[in-house]
Every structure is written in structure tokens, then in C-alpha cells.
C-alpha positions in Angstrom: -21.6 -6.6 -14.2 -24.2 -5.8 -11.4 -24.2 -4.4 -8.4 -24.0 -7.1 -7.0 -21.5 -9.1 -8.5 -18.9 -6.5 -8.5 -19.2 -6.3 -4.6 -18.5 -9.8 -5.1 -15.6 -9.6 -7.4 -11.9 -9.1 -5.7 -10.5 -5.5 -5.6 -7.5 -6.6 -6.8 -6.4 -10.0 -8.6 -3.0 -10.9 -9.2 -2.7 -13.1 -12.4 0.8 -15.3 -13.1 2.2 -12.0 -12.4 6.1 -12.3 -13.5 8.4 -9.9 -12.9 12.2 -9.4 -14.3 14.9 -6.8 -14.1 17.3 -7.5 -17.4 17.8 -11.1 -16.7 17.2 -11.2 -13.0 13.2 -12.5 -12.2 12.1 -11.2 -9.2 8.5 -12.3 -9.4 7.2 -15.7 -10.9 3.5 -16.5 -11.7 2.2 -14.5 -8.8 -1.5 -15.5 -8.6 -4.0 -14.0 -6.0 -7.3 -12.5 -5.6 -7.3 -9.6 -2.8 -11.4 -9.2 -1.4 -12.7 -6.0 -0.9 -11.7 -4.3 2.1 -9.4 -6.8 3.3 -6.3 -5.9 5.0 -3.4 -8.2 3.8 0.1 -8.3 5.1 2.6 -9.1 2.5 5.2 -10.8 4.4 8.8 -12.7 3.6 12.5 -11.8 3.6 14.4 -9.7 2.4 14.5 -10.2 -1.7 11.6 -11.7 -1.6 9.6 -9.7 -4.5 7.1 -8.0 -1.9 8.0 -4.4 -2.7 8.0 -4.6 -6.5 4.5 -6.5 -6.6 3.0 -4.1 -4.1 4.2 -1.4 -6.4 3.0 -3.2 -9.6 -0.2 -2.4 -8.3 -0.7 1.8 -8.8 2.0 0.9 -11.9 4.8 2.9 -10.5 6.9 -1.0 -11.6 5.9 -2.4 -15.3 6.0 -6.2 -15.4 6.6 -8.7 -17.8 4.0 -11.4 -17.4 0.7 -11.7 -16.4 -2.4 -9.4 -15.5 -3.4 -7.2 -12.4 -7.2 -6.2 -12.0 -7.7 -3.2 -10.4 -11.6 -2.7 -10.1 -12.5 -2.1 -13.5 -9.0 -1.5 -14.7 -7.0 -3.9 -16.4 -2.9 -3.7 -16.0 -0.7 -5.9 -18.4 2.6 -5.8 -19.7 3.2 -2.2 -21.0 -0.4 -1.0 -21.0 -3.9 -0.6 -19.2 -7.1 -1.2 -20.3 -10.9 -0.5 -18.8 -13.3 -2.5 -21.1 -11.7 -2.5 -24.7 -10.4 0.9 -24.1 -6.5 1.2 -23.5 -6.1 4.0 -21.3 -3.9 7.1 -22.1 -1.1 8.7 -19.5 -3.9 10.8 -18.1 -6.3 8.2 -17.4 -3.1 6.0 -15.9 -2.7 9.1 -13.1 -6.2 9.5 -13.0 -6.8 6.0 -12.2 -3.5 6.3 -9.8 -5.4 9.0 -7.6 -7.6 6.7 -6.3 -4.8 4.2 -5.1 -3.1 5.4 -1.9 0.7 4.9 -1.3 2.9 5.0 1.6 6.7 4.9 1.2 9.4 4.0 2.8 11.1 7.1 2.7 8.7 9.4 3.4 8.6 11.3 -0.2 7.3 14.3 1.5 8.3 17.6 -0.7 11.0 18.9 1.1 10.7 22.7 0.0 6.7 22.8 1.1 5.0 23.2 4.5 3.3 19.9 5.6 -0.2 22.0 4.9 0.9 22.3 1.4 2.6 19.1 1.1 -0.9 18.1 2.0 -2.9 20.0 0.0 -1.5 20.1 -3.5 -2.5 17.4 -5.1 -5.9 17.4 -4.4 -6.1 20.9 -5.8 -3.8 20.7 -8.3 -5.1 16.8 -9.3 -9.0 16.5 -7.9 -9.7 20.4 -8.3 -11.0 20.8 -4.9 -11.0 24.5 -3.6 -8.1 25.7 -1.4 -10.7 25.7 1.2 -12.0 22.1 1.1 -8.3 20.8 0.9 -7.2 22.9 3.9 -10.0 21.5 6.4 -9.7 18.2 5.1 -6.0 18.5 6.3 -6.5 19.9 9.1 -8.7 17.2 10.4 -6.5 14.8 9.3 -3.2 16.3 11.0 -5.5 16.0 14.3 -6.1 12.5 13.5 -2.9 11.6 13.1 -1.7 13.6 15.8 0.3 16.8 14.6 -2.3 19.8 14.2 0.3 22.1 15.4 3.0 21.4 12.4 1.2 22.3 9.6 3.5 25.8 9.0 6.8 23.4 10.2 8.8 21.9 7.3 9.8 18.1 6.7 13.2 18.8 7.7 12.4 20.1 11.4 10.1 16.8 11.9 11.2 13.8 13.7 11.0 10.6 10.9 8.0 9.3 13.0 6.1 12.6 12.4 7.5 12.8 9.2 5.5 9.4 7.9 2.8 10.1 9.9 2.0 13.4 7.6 3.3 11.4 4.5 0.4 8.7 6.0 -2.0 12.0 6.5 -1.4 12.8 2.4 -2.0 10.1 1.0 -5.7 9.9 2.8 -6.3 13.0 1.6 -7.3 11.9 -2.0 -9.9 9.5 -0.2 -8.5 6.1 -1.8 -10.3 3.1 -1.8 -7.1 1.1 -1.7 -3.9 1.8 0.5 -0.4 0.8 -0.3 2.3 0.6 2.5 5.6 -0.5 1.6 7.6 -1.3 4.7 6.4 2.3 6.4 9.1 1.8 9.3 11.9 0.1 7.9 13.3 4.0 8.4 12.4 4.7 11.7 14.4 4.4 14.5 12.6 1.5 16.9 11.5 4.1 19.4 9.5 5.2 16.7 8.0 2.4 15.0 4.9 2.2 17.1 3.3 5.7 17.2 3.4 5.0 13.0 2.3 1.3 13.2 -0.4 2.7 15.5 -1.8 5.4 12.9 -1.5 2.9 10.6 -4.1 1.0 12.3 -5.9 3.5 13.5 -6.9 5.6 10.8 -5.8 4.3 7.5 -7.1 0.4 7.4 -10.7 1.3 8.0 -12.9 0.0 5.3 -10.1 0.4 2.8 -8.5 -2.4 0.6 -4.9 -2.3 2.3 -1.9 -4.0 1.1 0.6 -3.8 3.9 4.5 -4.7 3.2 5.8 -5.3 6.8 9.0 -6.9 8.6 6.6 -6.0 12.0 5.0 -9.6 12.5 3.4 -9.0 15.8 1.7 -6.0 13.9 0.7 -7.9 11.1 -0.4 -10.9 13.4 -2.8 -8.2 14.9 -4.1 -6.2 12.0 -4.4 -8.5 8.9 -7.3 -10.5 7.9 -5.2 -11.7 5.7 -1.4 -12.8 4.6 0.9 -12.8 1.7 4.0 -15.3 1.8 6.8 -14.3 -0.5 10.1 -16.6 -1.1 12.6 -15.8 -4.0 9.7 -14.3 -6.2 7.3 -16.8 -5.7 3.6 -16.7 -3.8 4.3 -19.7 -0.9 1.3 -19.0 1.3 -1.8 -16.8 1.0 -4.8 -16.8 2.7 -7.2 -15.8 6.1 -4.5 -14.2 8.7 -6.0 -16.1 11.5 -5.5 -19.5 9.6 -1.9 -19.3 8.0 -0.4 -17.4 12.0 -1.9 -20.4 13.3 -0.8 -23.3 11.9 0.9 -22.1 8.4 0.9 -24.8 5.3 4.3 -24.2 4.1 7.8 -25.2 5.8 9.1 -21.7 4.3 6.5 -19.7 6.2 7.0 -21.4 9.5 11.0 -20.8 9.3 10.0 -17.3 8.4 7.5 -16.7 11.7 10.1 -18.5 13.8 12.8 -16.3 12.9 10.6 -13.2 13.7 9.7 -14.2 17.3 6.4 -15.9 16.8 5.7 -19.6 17.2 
């Protein structure tokens, strides 16, 4: 492929993705091509299969049907491929450092220091020296406004500062491609904007973001584009601007009018 047709190509395509646990499908044919650096909102209720694609994606969920391109890496049921080479558990979290991923939950390591929550994978994964980890982190705890708690543990942090470092560490590989699933579903309300704002702040520039959310208003301002989940299946995709506006499917408009927007 040239240059130029692989800035063409999406960064990531969903293929008839399907998706079952034992005899319960939770994702049916999901089909859609992500562009490069596009910011997408995956939206719908509760149930609705958003979480599980999203986390198809960096393969922390296997699925049963379908493909999911990933650059140059090919996911499908049970294995991935890049060209005719099936890749080994290795490659898989070598592939996975480059794929950025923000949890509910925080998933901050309870018995480190935010500085070494911070730091250890990219020495213990990229091989960078202590010292180039530990300014990278530091400049990143400015940016995301905490450069006094890098000695403080994840207990004695508030669950807004708490994501906000958990934000802060998964920017420090340098991903191309940012994962967010539902990253303040466990705040507290009073809390919810100081994340949604580092969120928009710092980790959407020029990065390939998929962006599970309950928050329309933030989606509304952030997303160039939207994901529409219902029971599994893809009901509405396409330009933000376009489906906020005036979406095509009944489904989505009950879903926008029960979140506040019209």
C-alpha cells in the first residue's frame, strides 16, 4: 500500500462483527469504518453492546464473527494476523501498546505511587530509561492537572483525580488510538466535568478516539462522529454534526430525547 493510500484507508474497520457470550449475542454484524483521527462517540443504552465492541478493539474481548482492522493488523475470531503472518502473544501486547485504554474503574495499581503507576510500563514494556519515563510523567501530571501527587497513592485520591492519572497513563505509551469506556460512569456528578474536560483537552488531539459515553452534551460537543448501538446491532453511524441534527433512525431519536437533547 502507499503512502498515500494508507492515510486514506480507515484506522479501524469493523466487519459483520458478531459477538456472543454462551448463547447470549451481544453484538450482530457490526459493520463500520472509523477515519483516521476521528473522534467517535459510541452511544446507546444500557446493554446495548458498546463496551464489548470498544473492547474488541485492543482484544481484551474475543468475538465470534467477523473481522476488525487495526492499521495493518488483522483481528478475527481467535487470532491476529499482519500480512500472512499470524501474530504470537508477544506481538498481540506489542501491538496492544500502541492502543490506549481508559476504564471505568480506574485500574490504577493500588500498591504503586501514581509516578510509578505511570512509569512502569513504558520501561518495563517500551524500554525507555527511568529518566525519559519520569519527565514524560511529570509533564503529563501538569497537563492533566495533579503535579503535586505523584508520591500520593490511588487510595488517598479523589475518583476524579484518580481517572485523571489513569487518563495521564495511558498517554504515556504515545498511542495513536484511544479507548474510553464510559470514563465517568464512576464518578460522583460533581466530578464528571474536570475528567470530561481532560478528556477533551488533552487526550483527543490528533488521535483516533473511540469514546463510550452516557454524557450526550459532551459527546454532542466533541465527536466528529457517532456510533448508535440497540440490542447488539449498529442503528446509526456517521458525521456527529449530521446524525445530532436530524438523526435517521426512530431508535436514535428516542435515545437523544431521553438524554435531554432535542
Amino acid at each position: 500500500m502507499t503512502e498515500a493510500a494508507d492515510s486514506m484507508a480507515p484506522a479501524i474497520a469493523f466487519r459483520t462483527v458478531s459477538k456472543s457470550y454462551g448463547q447470549h449475542q451481544v453484538l450482530f454484524d457490526v459493520s463500520a469504518e472509523i477515519p483516521r483521527g476521528a473522534t467517535v462517540a459510541v452511544l446507546g443504552s444500557s446493554g446495548s453492546g458498546k463496551s464489548t465492541l470498544v473492547r474488541c478493539v485492543n482484544r481484551l474481548e474475543d468475538f465470534q464473527g467477523g473481522e476488525i482492522g487495526v492499521g495493518d493488523v488483522r483481528l478475527a475470531p481467535g487470532v491476529a494476523t499482519r500480512g500472512a503472518r499470524k501474530l504470537n502473544d508477544r506481538q498481540v501486547a506489542k501491538y496492544r501498546t500502541d492502543i490506549g485504554m481508559v476504564f471505568q474503574s480506574f485500574n490504577l495499581f493500588q500498591h504503586l505511587t501514581v509516578l510509578k503507576n505511570l512509569i512502569e510500563a513504558p520501561v518495563g514494556v517500551l524500554g525507555w530509561s527511568k529518566e525519559k519515563a519520569v519527565a514524560r510523567a511529570r509533564d503529563l501530571l501538569a497537563k492533566v492537572g495533579l503535579p503535586d501527587k505523584e508520591e500520593a497513592y490511588p487510595s488517598r485520591l479523589s475518583g476524579g483525580q484518580q481517572q485523571r492519572i489513569a487518563i495521564a497513563r495511558a498517554l504515556m505509551m504515545e498511542p495513536s488510538i484511544m479507548l474510553f469506556d464510559e470514563p465517568t460512569s464512576a464518578l460522583d456528578p460533581e466530578l464528571t466535568g474536570e475528567v470530561l474536560s481532560v478528556v477533551k483537552e488533552l487526550a483527543l488531539g490528533g488521535r483516533t478516539s473511540l469514546i463510550v459515553t452516557h454524557e450526550l452534551t459532551f459527546a454532542r460537543d466533541v465527536a466528529s462522529h457517532v456510533m448508535v448501538l440497540d440490542h447488539g446491532r449498529l442503528v446509526e453511524f456517521g458525521p456527529a454534526k449530521e446524525i445530532f441534527r436530524a438523526p435517521r433512525s426512530e431508535r436514535t431519536r428516542r435515545f437523544f430525547e431521553s438524554g435531554g437533547l432535542r
